[in-house]
C-alpha positions as CSV (number, residue, x, y, z in Angstrom):
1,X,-4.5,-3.9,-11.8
2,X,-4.5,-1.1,-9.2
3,X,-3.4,1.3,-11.9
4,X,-5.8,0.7,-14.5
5,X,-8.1,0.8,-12.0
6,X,-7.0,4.3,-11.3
7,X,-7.1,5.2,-14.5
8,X,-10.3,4.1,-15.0
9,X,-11.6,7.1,-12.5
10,X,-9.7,10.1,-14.3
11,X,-10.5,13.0,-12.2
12,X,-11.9,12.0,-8.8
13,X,-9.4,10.9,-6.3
14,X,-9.2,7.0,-6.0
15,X,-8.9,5.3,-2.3
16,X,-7.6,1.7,-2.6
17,X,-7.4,-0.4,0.6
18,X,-5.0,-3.1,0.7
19,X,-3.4,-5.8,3.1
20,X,-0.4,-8.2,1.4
21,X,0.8,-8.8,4.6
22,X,-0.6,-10.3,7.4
23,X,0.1,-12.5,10.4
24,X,-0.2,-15.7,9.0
25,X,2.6,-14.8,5.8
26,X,5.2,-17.2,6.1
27,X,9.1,-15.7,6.7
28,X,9.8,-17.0,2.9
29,X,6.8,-15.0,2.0
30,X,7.3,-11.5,3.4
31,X,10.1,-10.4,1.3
32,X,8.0,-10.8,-2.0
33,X,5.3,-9.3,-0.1
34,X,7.7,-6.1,0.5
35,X,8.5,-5.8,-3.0
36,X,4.7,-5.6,-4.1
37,X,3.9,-3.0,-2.1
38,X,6.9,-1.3,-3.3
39,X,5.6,-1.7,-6.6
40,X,2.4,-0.3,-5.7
41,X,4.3,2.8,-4.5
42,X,5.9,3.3,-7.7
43,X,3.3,2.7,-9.7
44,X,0.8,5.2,-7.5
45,X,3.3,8.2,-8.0
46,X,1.9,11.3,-9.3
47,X,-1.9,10.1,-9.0
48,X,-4.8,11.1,-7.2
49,X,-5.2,8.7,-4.6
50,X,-4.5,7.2,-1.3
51,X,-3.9,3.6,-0.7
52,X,-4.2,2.7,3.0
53,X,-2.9,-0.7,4.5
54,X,-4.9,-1.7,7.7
55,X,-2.4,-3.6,9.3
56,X,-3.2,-6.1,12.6
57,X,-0.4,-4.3,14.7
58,X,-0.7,-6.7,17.4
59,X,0.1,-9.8,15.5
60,X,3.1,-8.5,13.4
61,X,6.7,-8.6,14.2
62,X,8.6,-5.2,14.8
63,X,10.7,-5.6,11.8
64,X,7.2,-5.5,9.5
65,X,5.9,-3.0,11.5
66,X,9.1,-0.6,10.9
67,X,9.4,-1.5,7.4
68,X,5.7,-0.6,6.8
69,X,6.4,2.9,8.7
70,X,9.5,3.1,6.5
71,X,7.6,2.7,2.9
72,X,6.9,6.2,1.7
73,X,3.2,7.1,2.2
74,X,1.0,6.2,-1.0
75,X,-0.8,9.6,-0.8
76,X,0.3,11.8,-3.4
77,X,-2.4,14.4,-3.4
78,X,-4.6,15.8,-0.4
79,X,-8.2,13.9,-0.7
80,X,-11.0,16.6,-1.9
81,X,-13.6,16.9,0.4
């Protein structure tokens, strides 16, 4: 979905905004949650956009928190001004 959405805006750089983890994400949940945004990483590689994740830092556990710092950023190219 994010890609095609992408796509759909060849030539001006895309900002996507998205959140699959929050506070209220069971334990069983997170790891699925951690392989979307993985996903999303791969999928966003070589194309003009950012994808920012606006995370509630006071309400999620320091593992989350590192992991999220760990995931390679999303930006691929500098945003035009």
């Amino acid at each position: 979905m994010l890609s095609k959405f992408a796509d759909s805006h060849t030539g001006k750089h895309v900002r996507i905004i998205g959140e699959p983890i929050w506070a209220d994400r069971s334990e069983a949940e997170y790891p699925a949650c951690a392989q979307h945004e993985a996903l999303i990483n791969a999928a966003s590689t070589g194309r003009d956009l950012t994808i920012r994740c606006p995370y509630d830092t006071s309400r999620l556990t320091t593992e989350v928190l590192e992991d999220a710092r760990a995931t390679p950023r999303a930006r691929t190219t500098p945003p035009r001004s």
